[in-house]
C-alpha positions in Angstrom: 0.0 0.0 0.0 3.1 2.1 0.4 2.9 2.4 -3.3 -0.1 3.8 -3.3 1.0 6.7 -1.2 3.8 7.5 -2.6 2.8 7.6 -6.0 -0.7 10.3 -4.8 2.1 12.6 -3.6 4.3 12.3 -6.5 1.2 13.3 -8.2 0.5 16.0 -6.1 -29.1 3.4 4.8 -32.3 3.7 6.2 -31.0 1.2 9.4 -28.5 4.0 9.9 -28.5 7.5 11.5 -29.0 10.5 8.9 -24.7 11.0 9.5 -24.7 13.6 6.8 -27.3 16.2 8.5 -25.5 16.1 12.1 -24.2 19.4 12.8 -22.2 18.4 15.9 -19.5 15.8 16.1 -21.4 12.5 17.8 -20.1 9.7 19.5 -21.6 6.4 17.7 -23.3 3.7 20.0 -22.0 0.4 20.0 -25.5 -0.6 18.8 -24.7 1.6 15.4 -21.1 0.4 15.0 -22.5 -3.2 15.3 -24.8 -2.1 12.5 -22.0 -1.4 9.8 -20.5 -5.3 10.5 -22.6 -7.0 7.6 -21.3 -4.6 5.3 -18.1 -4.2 6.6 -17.6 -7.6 5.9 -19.4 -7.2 1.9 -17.2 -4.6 1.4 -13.6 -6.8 2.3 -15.2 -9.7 0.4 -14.9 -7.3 -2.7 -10.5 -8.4 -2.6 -11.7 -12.1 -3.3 -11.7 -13.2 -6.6 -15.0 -13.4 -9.0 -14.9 -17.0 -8.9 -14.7 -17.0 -5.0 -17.7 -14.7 -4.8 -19.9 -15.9 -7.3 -19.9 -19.3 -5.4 -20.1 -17.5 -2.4 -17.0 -19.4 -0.7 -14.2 -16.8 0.1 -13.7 -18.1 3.8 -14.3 -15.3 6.8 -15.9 -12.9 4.6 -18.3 -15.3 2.6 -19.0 -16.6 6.0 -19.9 -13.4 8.1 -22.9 -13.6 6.0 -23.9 -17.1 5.4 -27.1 -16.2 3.6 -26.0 -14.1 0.7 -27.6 -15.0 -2.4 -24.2 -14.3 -5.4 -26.2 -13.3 -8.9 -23.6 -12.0 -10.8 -19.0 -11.3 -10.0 -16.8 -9.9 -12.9 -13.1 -8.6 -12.9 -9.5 -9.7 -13.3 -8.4 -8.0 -10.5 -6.0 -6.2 -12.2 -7.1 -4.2 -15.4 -10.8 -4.0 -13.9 -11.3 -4.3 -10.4 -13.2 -7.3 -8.9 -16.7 -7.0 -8.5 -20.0 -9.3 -6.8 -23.9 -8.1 -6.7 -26.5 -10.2 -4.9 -28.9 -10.3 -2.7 -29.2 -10.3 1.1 -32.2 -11.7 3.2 -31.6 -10.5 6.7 -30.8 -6.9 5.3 -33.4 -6.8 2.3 -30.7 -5.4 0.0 -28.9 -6.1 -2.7 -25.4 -5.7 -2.0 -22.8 -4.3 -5.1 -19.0 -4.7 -4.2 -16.0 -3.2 -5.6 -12.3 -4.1 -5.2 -10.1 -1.5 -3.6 -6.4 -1.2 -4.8 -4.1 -4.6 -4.9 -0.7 -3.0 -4.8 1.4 -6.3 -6.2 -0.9 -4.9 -9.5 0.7 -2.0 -11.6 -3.1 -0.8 -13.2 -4.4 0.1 -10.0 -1.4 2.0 -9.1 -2.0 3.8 -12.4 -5.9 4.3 -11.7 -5.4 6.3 -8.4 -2.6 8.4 -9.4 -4.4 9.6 -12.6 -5.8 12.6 -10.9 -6.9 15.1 -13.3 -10.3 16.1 -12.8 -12.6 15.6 -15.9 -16.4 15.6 -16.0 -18.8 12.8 -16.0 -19.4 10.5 -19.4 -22.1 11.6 -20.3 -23.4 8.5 -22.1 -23.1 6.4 -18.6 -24.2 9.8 -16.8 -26.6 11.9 -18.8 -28.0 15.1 -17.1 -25.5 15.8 -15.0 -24.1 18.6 -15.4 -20.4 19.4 -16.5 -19.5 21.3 -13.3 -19.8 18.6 -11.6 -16.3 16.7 -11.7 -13.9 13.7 -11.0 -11.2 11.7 -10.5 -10.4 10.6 -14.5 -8.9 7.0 -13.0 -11.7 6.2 -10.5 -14.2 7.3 -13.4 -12.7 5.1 -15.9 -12.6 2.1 -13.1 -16.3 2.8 -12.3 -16.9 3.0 -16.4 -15.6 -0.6 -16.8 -18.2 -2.3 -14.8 -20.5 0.0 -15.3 -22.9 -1.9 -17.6 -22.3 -5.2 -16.2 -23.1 -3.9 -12.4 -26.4 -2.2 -13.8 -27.7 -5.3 -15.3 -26.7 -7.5 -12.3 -28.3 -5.2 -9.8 -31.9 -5.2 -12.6 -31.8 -9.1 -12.2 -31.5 -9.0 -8.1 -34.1 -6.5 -7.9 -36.5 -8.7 -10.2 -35.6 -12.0 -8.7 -36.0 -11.1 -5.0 -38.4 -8.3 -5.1 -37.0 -5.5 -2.9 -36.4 -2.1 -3.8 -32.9 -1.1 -1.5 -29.7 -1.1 -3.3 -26.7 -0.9 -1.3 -23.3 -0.2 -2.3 -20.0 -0.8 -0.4 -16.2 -0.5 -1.0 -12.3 0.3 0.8 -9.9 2.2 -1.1 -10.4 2.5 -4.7 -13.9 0.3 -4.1 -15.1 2.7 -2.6 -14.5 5.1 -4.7 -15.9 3.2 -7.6 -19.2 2.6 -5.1 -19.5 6.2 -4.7 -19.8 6.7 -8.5 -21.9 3.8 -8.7 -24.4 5.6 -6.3 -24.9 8.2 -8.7 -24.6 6.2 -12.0 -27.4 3.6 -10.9 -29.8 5.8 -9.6 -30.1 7.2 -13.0 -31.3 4.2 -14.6 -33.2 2.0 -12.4 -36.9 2.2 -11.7 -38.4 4.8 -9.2 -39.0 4.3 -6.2 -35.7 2.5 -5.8 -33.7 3.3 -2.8 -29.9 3.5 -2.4 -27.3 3.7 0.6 -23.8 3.4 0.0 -21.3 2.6 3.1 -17.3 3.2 1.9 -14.0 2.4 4.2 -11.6 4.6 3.2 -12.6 6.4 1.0 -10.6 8.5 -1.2 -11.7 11.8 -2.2 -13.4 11.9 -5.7 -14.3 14.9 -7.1 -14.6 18.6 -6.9 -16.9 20.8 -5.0 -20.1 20.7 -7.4 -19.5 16.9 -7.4 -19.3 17.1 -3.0 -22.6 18.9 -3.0 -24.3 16.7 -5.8 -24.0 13.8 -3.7 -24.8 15.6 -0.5 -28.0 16.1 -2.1 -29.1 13.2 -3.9 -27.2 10.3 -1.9 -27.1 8.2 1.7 -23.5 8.3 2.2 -21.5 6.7 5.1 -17.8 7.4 4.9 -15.8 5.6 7.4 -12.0 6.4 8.1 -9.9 4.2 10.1 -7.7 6.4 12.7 -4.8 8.2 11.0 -5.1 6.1 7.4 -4.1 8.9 5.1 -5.6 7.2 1.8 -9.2 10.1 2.8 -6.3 13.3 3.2 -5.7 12.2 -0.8 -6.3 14.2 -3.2 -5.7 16.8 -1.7 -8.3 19.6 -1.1 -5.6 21.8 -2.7 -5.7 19.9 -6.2 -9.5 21.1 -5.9 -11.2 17.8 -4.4 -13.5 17.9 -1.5 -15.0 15.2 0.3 -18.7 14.6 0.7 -20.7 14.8 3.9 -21.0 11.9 6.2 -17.9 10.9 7.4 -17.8 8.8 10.4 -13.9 8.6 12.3 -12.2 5.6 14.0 -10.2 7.4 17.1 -7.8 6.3 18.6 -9.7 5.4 21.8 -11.9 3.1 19.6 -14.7 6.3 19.4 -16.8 6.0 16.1 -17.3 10.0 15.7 -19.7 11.1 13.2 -18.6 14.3 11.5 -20.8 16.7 9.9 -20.4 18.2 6.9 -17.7 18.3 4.3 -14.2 17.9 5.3 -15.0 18.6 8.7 -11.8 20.2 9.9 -11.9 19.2 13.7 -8.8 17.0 15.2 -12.0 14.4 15.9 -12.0 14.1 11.7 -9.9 13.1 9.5 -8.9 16.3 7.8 -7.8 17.2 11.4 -6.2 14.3 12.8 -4.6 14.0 9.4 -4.0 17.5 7.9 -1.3 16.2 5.5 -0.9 12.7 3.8 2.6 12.7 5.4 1.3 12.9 8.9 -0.8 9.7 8.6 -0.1 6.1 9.3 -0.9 3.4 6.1 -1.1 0.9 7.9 -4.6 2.1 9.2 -5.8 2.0 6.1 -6.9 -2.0 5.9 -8.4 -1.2 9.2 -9.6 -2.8 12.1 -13.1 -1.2 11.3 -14.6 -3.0 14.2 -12.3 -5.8 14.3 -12.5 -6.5 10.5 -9.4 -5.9 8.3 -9.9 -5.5 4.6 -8.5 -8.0 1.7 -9.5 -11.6 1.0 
């Protein structure tokens, strides 16, 4: 992951609380930590391969959530990220998960470093509007699923008749997931709801992109003590992150932080205020006592 670091700088859910209209830094309950587990767990699964997930049988992952119908898993793991949709009982949801970052792979590396901010396709996203802005890697991750995802996540909604669509990720997964949250929405039926939960989130695009999904999207961001993956880009290449960010302290405190890039030492633009000062190896986690990767 040191890699991954490195080369940024060289380059310069309705069970949940509403996170993203807090105004004051909270203390989560171990009752709401507890909550995230499931997902925690959907969202490390996304390392294992398509083969492992698709046969639901990727060990401690898999089996966190022994119920989990697999519909559909694609990816090489290296020039497209691994992905799995399917369906889960107990939560009502179907679950889409992306792959963060494999460093021992060279087109990841190459993803997150390619920084330039571009706008949306708009074939894949039509009516949004060119202010809003990305991350040119991420978007060309998210754009090579794209199609696939959507017409997995159409059959799990027709097979087992629910209506919530929940997207998870770490690392460049969750970046991809947060895209995903405003690609799908465009192009499934109404009255379909979304929540996405991300570890680790990177930030993704500019300020018209922060506010668009501020307004239109259940985010839960959730960074892991002093990880300094969320410090990068940096808010000086013009990236800012969303609203909803909830911080791992290092008392074990879940803190949910309102607003954008809450600046408060209890946050992670605080604890972290430069890549440099964070700590990589918080990145993988523990997020409750679950460590990312397959």
């Amino acid at each position: 992951m040191s890699f991954i670091i490195a080369a940024l700088l060289a380059a310069a859910v309705q069970a949940f609380p509403s996170i993203s209209t807090r105004q004051s830094i909270t203390a989560l309950t171990t009752s709401q930590i507890d909550q995230f587990t499931p997902y925690t767990y959907y969202a490390s699964a996304g390392y294992c391969t398509n083969t492992q997930t698709l046969a639901w049988d990727c060990g401690t992952n898999c089996n966190a959530n022994p119920d989990f119908k697999p519909v559909a898993s694609g990816g090489n793991g290296d020039t497209i990220q691994y992905w799995f949709v399917g369906y889960d009982p107990n939560l009502d949801t179907v679950i889409v998960s992306h792959q963060g970052t494999d460093p021992s792979e060279i087109w990841p590396l190459f993803t997150d470093v390619d920084v330039v901010l571009v706008p949306l396709n708009p074939t894949l996203f039509p009516g949004i509007s060119s202010d809003i802005q990305v991350h040119d890697g991420f978007q060309n991750a998210q754009a090579s699923t794209a199609t696939d995802v959507l017409s997995a996540v159409e059959s799990t909604l027709s097979t087992y008749d629910t209506s919530l669509v929940t997207m998870v990720g770490h690392s460049l997964g969750a970046a991809i997931s947060l895209l995903d949250s405003i690609y799908l929405p465009l192009w499934l039926p109404e009255g379909t709801t979304f929540n996405t939960i991300d570890y680790g989130l990177p930030r993704v695009g500019n300020q018209a992109f922060a506010n668009y999904v501020d307004a239109h999207i259940h985010l839960t961001h959730i960074n892991n003590k002093e990880d300094p993956i969320p410090t990068l880009p940096t808010m000086s290449m013009g990236y800012v992150h969303p609203a909803g960010e909830v911080h791992i302290e290092d008392s074990g405190e879940w803190a949910a932080c309102p607003g954008q890039d809450d600046p408060s030492t209890q946050c992670i633009v605080g604890d972290v205020p430069e890549p440099w000062d964070g700590d990589l190896d918080d990145h993988d986690g523990p997020y409750n006592g679950v460590e990312m990767g397959c």
